[in-house]
C-alpha positions as CSV (number, residue, x, y, z in Angstrom):
1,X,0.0,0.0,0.0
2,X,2.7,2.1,0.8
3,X,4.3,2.1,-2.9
4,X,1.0,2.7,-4.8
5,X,0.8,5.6,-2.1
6,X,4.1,6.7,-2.9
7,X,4.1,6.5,-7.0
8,X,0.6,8.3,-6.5
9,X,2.5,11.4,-4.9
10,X,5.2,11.4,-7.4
11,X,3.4,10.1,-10.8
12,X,6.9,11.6,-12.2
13,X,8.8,8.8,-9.9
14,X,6.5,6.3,-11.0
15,X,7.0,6.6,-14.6
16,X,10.7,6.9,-15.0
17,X,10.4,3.6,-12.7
18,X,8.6,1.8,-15.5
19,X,10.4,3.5,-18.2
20,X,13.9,2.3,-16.7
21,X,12.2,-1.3,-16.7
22,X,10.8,-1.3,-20.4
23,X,13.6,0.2,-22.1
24,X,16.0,-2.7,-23.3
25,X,18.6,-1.1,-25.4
26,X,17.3,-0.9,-28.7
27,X,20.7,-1.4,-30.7
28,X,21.8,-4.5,-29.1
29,X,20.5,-7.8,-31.1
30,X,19.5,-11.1,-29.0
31,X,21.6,-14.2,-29.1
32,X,19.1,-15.6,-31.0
33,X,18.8,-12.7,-33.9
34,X,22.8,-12.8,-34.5
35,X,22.8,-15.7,-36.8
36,X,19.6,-14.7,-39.2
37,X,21.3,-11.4,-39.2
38,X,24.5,-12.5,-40.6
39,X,22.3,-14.4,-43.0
40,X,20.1,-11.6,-44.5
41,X,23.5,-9.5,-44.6
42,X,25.9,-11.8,-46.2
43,X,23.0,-13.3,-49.2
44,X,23.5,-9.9,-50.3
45,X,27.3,-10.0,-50.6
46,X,29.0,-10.3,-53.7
47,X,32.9,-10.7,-52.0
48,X,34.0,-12.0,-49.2
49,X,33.3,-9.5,-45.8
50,X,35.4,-9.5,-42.8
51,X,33.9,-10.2,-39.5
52,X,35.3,-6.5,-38.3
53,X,33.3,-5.2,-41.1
54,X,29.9,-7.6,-39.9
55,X,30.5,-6.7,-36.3
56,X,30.1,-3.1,-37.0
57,X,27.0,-3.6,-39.2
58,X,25.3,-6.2,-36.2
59,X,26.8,-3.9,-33.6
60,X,28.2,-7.4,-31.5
61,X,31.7,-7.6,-30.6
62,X,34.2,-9.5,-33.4
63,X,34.8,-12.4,-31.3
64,X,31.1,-13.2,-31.0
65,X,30.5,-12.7,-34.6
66,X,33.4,-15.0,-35.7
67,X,31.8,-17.7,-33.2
68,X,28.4,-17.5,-34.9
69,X,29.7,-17.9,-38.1
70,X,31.9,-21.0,-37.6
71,X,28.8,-22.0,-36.0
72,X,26.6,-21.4,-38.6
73,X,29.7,-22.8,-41.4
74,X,29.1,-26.3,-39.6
75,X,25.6,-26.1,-39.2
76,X,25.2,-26.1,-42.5
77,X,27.8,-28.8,-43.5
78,X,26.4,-31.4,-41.0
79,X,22.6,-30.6,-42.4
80,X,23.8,-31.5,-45.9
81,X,22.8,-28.2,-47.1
82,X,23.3,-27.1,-51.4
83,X,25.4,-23.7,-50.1
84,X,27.9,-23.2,-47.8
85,X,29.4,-21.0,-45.9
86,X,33.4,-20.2,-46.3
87,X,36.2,-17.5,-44.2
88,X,38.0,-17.0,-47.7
89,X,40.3,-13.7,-48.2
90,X,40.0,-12.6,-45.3
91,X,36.2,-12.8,-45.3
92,X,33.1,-15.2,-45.0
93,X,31.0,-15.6,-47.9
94,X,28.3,-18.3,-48.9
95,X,28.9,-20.6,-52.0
96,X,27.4,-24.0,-53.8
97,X,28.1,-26.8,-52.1
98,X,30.7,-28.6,-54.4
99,X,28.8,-31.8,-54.0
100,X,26.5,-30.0,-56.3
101,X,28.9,-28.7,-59.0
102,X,27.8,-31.0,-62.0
103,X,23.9,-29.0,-60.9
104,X,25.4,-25.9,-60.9
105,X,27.4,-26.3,-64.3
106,X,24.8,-27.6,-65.9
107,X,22.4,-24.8,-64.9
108,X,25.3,-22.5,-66.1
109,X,25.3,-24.1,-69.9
110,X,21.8,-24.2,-69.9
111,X,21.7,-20.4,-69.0
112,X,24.5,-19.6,-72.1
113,X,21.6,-20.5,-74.5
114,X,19.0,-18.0,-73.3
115,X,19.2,-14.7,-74.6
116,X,20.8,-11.8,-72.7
117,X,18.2,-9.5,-70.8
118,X,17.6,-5.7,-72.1
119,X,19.5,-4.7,-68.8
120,X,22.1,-7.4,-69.4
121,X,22.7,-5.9,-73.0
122,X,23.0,-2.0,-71.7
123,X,25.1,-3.2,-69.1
124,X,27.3,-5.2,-71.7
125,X,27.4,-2.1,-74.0
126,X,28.6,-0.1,-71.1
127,X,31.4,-2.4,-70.1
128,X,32.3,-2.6,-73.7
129,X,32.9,1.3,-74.4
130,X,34.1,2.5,-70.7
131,X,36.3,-0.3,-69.9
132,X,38.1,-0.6,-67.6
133,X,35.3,0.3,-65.1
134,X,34.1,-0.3,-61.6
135,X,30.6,-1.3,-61.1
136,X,29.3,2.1,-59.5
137,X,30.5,3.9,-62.6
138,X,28.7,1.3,-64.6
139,X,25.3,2.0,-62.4
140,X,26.1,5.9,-62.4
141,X,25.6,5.4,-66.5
142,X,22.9,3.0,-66.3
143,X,21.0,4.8,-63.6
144,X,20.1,1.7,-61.5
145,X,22.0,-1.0,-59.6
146,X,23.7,-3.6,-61.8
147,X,25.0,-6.1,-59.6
148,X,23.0,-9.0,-60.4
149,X,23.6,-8.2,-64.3
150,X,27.3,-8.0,-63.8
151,X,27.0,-11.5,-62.5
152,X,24.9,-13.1,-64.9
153,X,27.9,-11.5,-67.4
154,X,30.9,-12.7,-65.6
155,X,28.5,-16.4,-65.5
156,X,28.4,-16.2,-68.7
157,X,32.1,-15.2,-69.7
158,X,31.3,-11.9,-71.2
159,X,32.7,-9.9,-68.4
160,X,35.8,-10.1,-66.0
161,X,37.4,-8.7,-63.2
162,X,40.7,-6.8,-64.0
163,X,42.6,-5.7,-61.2
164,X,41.4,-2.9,-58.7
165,X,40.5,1.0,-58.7
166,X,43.7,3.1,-57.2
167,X,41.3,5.2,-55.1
168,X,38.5,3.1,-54.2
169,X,39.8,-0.2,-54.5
170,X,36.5,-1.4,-56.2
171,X,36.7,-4.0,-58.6
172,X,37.6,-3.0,-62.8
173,X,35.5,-5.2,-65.6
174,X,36.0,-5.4,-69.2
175,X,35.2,-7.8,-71.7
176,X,36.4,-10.9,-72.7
177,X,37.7,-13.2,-75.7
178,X,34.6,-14.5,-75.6
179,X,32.6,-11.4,-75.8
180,X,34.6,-10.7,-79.5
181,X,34.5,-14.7,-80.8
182,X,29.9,-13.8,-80.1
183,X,30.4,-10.4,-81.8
184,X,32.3,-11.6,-84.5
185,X,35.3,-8.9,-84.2
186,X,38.7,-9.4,-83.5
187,X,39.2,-6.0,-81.1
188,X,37.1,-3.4,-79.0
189,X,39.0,-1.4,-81.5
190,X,35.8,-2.7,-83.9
191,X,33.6,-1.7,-82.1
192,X,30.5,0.3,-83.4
193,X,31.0,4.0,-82.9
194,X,28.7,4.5,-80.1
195,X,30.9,5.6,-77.5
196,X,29.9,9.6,-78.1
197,X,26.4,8.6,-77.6
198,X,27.1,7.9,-74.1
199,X,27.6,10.5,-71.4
200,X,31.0,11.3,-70.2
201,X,32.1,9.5,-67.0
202,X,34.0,12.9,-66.0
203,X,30.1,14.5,-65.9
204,X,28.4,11.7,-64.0
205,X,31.0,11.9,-61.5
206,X,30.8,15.6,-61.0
207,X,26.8,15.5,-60.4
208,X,26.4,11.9,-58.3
C-alpha cells in the first residue's frame, strides 16, 4: 500500500520507474537474432566481408560474430545443405556446395543458351565502351543497380574482373575473348561508334 501511495505522490517517480524497466537497449541484437542477421547481410554480398566489417554492421563484438559464423559454417555442412558457408580472403561468404557442381554447371550451360536480358545488353554495351570500369561507374551510366547483371555476365564469360580501382579499391570489368568470338570482331577497337552517344564519365561523377 505504501508504494501505490508513494508513486501516487510522485506520478513523475513512477513513470521513470517503469520506463527504466521497459527500455532494453534498442541497438543490441539477441543471441538468438545474430545468426539470421549474418544471414540476410551476407546473401546480399558479392565478396567476401570480414567479420570487423559484420560486427560493426550487427553492432556485436568481433569475437562473438566469428563464433556465430563458424557456428553457422558447420551447421550447414552437417545438415547436408546445397550452399555453404566459407572465411575465404579474409572474409566469410556463402557458395554451392561442391557436392553440387555438376547442378550448378549444368544450370550455367543451360543459362549460355538463353538470350541476354535488355538490362544485361545495356550493361554489356557499357562495359564494352568504358572499360576498364568499376561497377558504381557502370550504375552511375545505367541509372540503377547492376549487380545481379554484372553477374549473370561474368557467369556467362562476357565480363571479367581486371585488377582494382587506385582510389577506391573497387573491382575494374572489361570484356572478354569471348565477348569478341559472339560479336564476330577481333578487337574493342571494332567496335560500333557508339561511344559519343554515351555520357562522359567525368560529368556523371561531377553531379552523383
Amino acid at each position: 500500500m505504501n508504494t501505490v501511495s508513494d508513486a501516487a505522490e510522485d506520478p513523475a517517480a513512477a513513470l521513470h520507474h517503469d520506463d527504466h524497466e521497459a527500455a532494453p537497449d534498442a541497438g543490441a541484437l539477441s543471441d538468438l537474432e545474430v545468426a539470421p542477421a549474418l544471414e540476410a547481410v551476407l546473401m546480399v554480398v558479392d565478396e567476401p566481408v570480414s567479420t570487423i566489417t559484420l560486427a560493426q554492421v550487427l553492432q556485436r563484438p568481433e569475437e562473438e560474430v566469428a563464433t556465430a559464423c563458424r557456428e553457422l559454417a558447420a551447421e550447414y555442412e552437417a545438415d547436408g545443405r546445397g550452399f555453404a558457408l566459407r572465411e575465404v580472403a579474409g572474409g566469410w561468404r556463402f557458395y554451392s556446395n561442391p557436392a553440387y557442381a555438376e547442378v550448378v554447371q549444368r544450370f550455367v550451360v543451360d543459362g549460355q543458351q538463353a538470350r541476354l536480358t535488355q538490362a544485361a545488353l545495356e550493361t554489356l554495351a557499357v562495359v564494352a565502351y568504358r572499360q576498364t570500369v568499376s561497377r558504381a561507374r557502370i550504375s552511375a551510366v545505367r541509372g540503377v543497380n547492376v549487380d545481379g547483371v554484372i553477374r549473370t555476365l561474368l557467369t556467362r564469360g562476357l565480363v571479367e574482373e581486371c585488377g582494382t580501382e587506385g582510389e577506391s579499391g573497387a573491382h575494374l570489368y572489361r570484356t572478354t575473348g569471348h565477348f569478341l568470338e559472339r560479336l564476330g570482331i577481333s578487337s574493342i577497337e571494332d567496335l560500333p561508334e557508339l561511344a559519343p552517344y554515351l555520357p562522359e564519365l567525368e560529368t556523371l561523377e561531377a553531379e552523383v
